[in-house]
C-alpha positions in Angstrom: -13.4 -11.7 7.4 -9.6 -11.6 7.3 -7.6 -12.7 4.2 -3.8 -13.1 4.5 -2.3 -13.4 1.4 0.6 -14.5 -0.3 4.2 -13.5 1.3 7.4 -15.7 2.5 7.2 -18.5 4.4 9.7 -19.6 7.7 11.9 -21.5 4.3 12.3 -17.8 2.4 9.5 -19.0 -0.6 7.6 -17.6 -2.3 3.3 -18.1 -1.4 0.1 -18.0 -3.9 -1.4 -19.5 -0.6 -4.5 -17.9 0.4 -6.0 -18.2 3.6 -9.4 -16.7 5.1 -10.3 -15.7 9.1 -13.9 -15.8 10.4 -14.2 -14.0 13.8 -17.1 -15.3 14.9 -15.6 -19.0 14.5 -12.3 -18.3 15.4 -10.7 -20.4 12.6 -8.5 -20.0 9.4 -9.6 -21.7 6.7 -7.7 -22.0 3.5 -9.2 -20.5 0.1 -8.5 -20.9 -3.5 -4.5 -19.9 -4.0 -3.5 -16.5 -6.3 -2.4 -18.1 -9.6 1.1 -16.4 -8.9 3.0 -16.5 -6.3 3.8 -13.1 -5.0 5.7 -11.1 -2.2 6.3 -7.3 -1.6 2.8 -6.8 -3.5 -0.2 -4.3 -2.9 -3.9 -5.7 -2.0 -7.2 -3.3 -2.3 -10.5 -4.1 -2.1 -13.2 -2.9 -4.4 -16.7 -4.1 -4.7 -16.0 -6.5 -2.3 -13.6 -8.0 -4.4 -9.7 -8.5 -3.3 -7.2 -7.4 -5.8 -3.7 -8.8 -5.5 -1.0 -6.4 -7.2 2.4 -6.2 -9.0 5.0 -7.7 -6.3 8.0 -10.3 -7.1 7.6 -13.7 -8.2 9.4 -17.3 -7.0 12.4 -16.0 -9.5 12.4 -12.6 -8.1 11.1 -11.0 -11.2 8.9 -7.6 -10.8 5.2 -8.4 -11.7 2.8 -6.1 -13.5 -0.1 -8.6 -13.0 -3.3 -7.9 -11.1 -5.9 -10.5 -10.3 -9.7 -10.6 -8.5 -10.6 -12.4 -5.7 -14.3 -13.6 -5.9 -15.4 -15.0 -1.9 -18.4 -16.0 -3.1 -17.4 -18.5 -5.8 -13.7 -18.7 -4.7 -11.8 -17.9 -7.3 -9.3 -15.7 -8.9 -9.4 -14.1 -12.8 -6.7 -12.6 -14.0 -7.6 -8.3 -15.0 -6.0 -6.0 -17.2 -1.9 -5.7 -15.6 -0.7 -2.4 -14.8 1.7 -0.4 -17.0 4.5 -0.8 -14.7 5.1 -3.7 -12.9 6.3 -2.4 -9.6 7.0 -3.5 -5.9 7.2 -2.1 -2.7 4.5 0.7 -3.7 1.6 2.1 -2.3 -2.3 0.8 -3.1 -5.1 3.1 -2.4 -9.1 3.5 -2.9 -10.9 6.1 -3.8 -14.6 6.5 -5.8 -14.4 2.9 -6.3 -11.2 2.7 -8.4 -7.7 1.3 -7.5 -4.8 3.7 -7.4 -1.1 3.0 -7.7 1.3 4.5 -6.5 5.5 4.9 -6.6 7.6 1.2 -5.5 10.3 0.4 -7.6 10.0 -0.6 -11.2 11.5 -3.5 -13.5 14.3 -1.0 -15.0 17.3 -0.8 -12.8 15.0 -1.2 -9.8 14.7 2.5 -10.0 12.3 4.5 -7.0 9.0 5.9 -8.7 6.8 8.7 -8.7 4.3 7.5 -11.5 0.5 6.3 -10.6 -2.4 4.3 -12.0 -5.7 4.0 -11.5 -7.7 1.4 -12.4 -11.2 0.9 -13.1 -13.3 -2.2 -12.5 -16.3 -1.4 -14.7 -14.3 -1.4 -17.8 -10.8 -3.3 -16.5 -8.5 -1.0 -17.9 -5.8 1.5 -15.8 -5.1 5.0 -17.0 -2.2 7.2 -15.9 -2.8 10.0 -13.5 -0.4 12.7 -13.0 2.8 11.8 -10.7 3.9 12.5 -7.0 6.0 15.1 -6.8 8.5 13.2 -5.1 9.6 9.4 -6.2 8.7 6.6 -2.9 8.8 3.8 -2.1 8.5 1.4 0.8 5.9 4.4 2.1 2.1 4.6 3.5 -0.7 5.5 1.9 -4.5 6.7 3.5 -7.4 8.0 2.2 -9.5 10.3 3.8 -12.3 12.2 2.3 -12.1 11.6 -0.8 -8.4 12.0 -0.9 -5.1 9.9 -1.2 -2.4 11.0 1.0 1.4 9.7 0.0 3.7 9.9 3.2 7.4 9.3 3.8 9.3 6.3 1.8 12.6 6.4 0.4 13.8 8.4 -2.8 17.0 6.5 -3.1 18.9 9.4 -1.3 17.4 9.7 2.2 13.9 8.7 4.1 11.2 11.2 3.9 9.0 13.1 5.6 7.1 14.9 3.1 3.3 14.0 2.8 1.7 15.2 -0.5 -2.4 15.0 -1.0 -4.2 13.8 -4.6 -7.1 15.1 -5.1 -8.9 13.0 -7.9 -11.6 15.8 -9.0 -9.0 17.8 -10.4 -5.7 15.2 -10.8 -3.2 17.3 -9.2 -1.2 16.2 -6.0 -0.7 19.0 -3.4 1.9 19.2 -0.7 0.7 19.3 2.7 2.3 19.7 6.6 5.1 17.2 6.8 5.6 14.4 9.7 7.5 15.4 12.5 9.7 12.0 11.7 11.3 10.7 8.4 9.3 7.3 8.3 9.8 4.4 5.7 8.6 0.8 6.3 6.0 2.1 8.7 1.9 2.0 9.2 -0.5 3.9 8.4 -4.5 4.3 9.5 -7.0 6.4 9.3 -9.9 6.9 12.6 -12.5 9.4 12.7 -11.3 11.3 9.2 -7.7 11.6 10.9 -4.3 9.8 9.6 -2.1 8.0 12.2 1.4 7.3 11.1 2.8 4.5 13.3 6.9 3.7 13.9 9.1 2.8 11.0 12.8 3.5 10.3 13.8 6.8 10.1 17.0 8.3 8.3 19.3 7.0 10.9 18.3 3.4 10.2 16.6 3.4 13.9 13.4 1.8 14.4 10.7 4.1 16.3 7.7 3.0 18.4 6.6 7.2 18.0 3.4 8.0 16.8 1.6 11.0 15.4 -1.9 12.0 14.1 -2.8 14.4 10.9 -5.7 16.8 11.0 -6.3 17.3 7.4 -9.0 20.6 8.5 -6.0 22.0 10.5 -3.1 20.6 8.2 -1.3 19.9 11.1 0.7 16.5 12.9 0.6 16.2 16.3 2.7 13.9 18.7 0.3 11.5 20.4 1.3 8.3 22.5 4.3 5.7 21.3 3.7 2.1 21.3 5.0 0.2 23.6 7.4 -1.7 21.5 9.6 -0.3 18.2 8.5 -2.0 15.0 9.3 -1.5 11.2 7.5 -3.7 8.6 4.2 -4.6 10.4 0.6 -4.3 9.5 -2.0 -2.0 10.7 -5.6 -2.3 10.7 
């Protein structure tokens, strides 16, 4: 199943709204709503459960607050918040525990570098050690094991960089770099290899160019654009 969550809507509010695909039915049906409404947030999923992340509220205020979605019973509890309420940042999984990563933050909507990990068994997030670089509006895959950072903004220019966590030994290592600055672009992962996917890059442009990271080789290679430039899409 699909779950689309939250967002703006065609009047520019603020969602809790909640709403569920099955593709062997073909329909949407709506489910339980987030108990606050949230835009620019982070969604994993662990255990099967969906976990809705940080993000801005109806006032525009920067969240902190995490909650669980439950399909089975169709609800939503509220877990322990994060440290930092953040938007615009990156969510990954790996060993079964939540990581965040970068956004901005609450004090003069500065760019991060900071990230959390949380646990499910015991509902509590621990700081790990940082990014080397501050990001935000940047992708995030796991592969392996490992969570890759690439691209964003620092608040000076867009990035290429790509740096690698490694959560056996919490340190963050820099790998091969993009061929392209990227922010506001998408990321996925097929057959242990990440594909970064159009974006903006530093000269505000919008690019439909794709390449593909061999994490063996540490390498990016150019394969085929899409058909059509886009910035702040989805990718699955």
């Amino acid at each position: 199943k699909i779950y689309a969550l939250g967002g703006y809507d065609g009047n520019d509010q603020t969602l809790s709204s909640v709403e569920c695909y099955d593709p062997e039915a073909d329909t949407w049906t709506t489910v339980a709503p987030m108990s606050s409404v949230r835009s620019k947030f982070a969604v994993g999923v662990v255990g099967g459960k969906i976990y809705a992340l940080g993000g801005r509220d109806a006032d525009d205020r920067l969240l902190s607050s995490v909650e669980r979605y439950d399909s089975e019973a169709d609800t939503w509890t509220t877990m322990a918040p994060m440290s930092i309420a953040r938007r615009s940042f990156g969510v990954g999984v790996v060993g079964g525990k939540l990581y965040a990563l970068g956004g901005y933050d609450i004090d003069n909507d500065s760019i991060l570098s900071s990230v959390e990990r949380y646990d499910p068994e015991v509902d509590a997030w621990t700081t790990v050690a940082p990014m080397s670089s501050v990001r935000s509006c940047f992708g995030v895959g796991v592969v392996e094991g490992k969570l890759y950072a690439l691209g964003g903004y620092d608040d000076d220019s867009v990035l290429s960089s790509v740096e690698r966590y490694d959560p056996e030994v919490d340190t963050w290592t820099m790998v091969a770099p993009m061929s392209s600055a990227r922010r506001w672009f998408g990321v996925g992962v097929v057959n242990g290899k990440l594909y970064a996917l159009g974006g903006n890059d530093d000269n505000h442009s919008i690019l439909s160019s794709v390449e593909r990271y061999d994490p063996e080789a540490d390498t990016w290679t150019t394969v085929a654009p899409m058909s059509s430039v886009r910035s702040c899409f989805g990718v699955g």
